[in-house]
N, C-alpha and C positions, 0 to 999 in steps of 0.2 A: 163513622164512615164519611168521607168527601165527601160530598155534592158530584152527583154528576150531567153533562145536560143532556135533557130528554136522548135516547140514544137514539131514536125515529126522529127526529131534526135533519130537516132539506131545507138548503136554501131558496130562498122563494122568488123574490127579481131583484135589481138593480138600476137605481135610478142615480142616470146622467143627467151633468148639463150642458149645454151643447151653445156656441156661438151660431154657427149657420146652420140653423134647423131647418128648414126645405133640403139641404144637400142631405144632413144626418141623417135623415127622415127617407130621402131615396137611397141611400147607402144600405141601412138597414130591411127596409124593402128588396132588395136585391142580394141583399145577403141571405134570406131564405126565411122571414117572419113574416107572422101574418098583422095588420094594427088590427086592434082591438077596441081602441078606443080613442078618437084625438079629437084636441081643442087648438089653437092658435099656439098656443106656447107650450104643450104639452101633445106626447102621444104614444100610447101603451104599445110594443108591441108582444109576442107570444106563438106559445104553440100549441094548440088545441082547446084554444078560449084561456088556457090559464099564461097570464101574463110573466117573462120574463126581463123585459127591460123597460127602463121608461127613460122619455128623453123629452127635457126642460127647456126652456130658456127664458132669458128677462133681457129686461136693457140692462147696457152696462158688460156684458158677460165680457170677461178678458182670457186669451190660452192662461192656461195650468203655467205658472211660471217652470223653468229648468230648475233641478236638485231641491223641488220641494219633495212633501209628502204626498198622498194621494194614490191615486189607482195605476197598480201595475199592469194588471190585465183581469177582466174576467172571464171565467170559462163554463164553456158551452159542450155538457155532456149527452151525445147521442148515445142510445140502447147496445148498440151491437159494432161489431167490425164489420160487418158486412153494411148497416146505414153509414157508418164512420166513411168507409169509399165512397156510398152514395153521395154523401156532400162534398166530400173532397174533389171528386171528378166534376159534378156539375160547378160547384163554385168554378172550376179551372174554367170549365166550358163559359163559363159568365165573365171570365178574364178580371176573377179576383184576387189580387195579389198579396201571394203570402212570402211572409217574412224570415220562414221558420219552422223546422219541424224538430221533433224529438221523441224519445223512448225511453219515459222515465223507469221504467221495469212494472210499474203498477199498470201503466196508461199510455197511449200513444199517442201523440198531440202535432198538430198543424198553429201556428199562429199569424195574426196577420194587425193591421189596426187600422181603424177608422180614418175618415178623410182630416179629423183633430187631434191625432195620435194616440186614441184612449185604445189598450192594446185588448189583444181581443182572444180567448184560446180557443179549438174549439179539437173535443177528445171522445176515446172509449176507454174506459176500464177493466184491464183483464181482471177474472176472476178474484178473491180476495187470496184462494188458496194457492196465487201467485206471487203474493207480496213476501218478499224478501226481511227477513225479522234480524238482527244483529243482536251481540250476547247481554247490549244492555234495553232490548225490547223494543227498538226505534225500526220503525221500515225505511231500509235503504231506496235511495232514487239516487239517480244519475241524467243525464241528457246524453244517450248515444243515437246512431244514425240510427234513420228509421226508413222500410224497408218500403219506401214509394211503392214501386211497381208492384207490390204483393197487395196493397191497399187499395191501388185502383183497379186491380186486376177483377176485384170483387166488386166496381162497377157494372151494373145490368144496363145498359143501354135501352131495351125495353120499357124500364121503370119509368115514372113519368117524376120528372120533378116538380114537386108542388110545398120545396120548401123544406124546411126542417123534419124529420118524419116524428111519429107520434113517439111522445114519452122523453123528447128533450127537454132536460131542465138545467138551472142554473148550477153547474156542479161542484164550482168553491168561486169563492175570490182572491185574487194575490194582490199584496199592497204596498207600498214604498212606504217605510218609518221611518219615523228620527230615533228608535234606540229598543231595544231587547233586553228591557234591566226588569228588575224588580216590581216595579209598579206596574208594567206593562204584564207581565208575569200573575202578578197578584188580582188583576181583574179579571185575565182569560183564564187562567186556571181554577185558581182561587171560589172566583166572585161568579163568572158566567159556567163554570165545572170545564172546561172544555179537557180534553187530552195531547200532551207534545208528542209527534207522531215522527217527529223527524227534526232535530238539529243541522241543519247542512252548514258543515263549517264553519257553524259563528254567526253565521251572516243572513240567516232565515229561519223562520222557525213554522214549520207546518204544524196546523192544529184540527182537531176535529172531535165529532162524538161519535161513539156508538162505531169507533173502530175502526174509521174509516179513512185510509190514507193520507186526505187533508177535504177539509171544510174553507177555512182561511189561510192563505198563506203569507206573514209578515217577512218583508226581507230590506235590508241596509245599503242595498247598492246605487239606491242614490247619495249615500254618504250617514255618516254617525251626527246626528243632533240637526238637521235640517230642518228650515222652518214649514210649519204646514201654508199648502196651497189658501189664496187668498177666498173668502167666502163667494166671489163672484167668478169666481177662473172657473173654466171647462173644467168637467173631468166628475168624478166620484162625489155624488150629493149623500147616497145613503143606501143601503142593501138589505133585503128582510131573509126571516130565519122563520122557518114554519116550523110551528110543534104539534107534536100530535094532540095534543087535549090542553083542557083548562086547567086540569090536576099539575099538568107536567109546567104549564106558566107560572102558579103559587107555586110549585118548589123554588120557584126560578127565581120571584121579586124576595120568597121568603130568603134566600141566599144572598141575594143582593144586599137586604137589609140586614143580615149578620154581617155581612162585610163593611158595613158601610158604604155602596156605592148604589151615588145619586143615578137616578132613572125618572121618565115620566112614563104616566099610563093611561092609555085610553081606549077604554071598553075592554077586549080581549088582544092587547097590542101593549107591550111596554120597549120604549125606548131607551137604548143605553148612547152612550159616546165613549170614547177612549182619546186617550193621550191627544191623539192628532186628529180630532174630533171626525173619527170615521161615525157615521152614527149608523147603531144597529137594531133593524126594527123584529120585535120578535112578535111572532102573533102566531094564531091556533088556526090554522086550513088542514085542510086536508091532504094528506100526501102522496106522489105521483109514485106506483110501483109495477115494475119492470112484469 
């Protein structure tokens, strides 16, 4: 039988890095997190004590060059349709401006991006016994319009805004690649167990475990074969992958090392990289449930 990855695996935060970190830092704050923890060049923030983003910086930092590799957006899943208004209405009330919205048929989604362009989603999940199966097992998605006024209408005015409400977590990452070939292929399938959830015409390829519409989603639209972003640019340093147990992390390095793919480890934490050195931290927390 394949390897498969822990099928309880949530992603757990995302750490940026940032050029103007006083701005990031009040962007973020206003955007609806709470910090958690901050230093001079670092500062965690989160929702409910458990950390969802983190934002860096050093000297030197340069923007993400155009048509590299790197972070397309990450997304930010709230519990319900009825929180999903709640943020969307107050953000508008905070005059944050979004980019974008859509109706992928799984999930409904607003986007918008940081004052650095690092893009940003932020969604709810319909039911799973809504996903749309095709006759070769792949859940269809699409981006059709999304129905505003029925979303804010489930604004409470009453409610107090105090931010992200309980049980937001980091709910995939999407990424810009240089390419969807085989090697690419053979570590996330392969080597880390994951599942192809969705081919969207060549040019993306959603992945996840444990059956879940997408965990990561790899896509080519900044071009076939682009160079990865330089180690000091803005943008995507590394994102972690929470497993339920320590049993569920040795299946995980023991696969690694069938495949041959190099990893390091430390304590209950093993790190991988890919192609375009996204690097993936996987560790054993605890999981946030609905």
């Amino acid at each position: 039988m394949n390897y498969k990855l822990d099928p309880q695996m949530q992603l757990g935060y995302t750490k940026i890095r940032v050029q103007d970190f006083s701005k990031q830092k009040a962007f973020y704050s206003k955007l609806g997190f709470t910090i958690i923890e901050e230093t001079n060049d670092l500062v965690k923030f989160g929702v409910d004590g458990r950390t969802i983003l983190i934002l860096t910086t050093e000297d030197g930092v340069i923007p993400r060059p155009a048509r590299t590799t790197g972070l397309f957006h990450f997304a930010l899943l709230v519990p319900s349709r009825e929180d999903f208004g709640h943020v969307i209405a107050n953000l508008s009330n905070e005059s944050i401006q979004f980019t974008g919205a859509g109706d992928h048929i799984y999930s409904e989604a607003f986007y918008l991006n940081d004052p650095e362009g690092n893009g940003i989603e932020i969604y709810h999940d319909r039911p799973k016994s809504s996903y749309v199966i095709d006759e070769q097992g792949m859940v269809q998605t699409d981006t059709l319009p999304v129905d505003v006024q029925s979303i804010l209408a489930l604004h409470d005015p009453n409610r107090a805004w105090e931010g992200f409400p309980t049980g937001t977590i980091l709910g995939h990452m999407h990424l810009n690649v240089s390419d969807l070939n085989d090697e690419v292929a053979k570590l996330y399938f392969d080597a880390l167990g994951f599942d192809l959830k969705t081919n969207f015409r060549g040019s993306a390829w959603f992945i996840s475990a444990g059956g879940y519409h997408h965990h990561i989603a790899m896509n080519l639209w900044n071009g076939r074969g682009i160079p990865n972003a330089p180690k000091i640019a803005t943008g995507l340093v590394s994102f972690s992958l929470n497993i339920s147990s320590i049993e569920e992390l040795e299946k995980l390095t023991a696969n690694l090392q069938k495949h041959d793919v190099s990893y390091e480890q430390v304590g209950e934490k093993v790190i991988v990289e890919d192609i375009n050195q996204n690097e993936m931290i996987f560790e054993v927390q605890q999981l946030t449930t609905y």
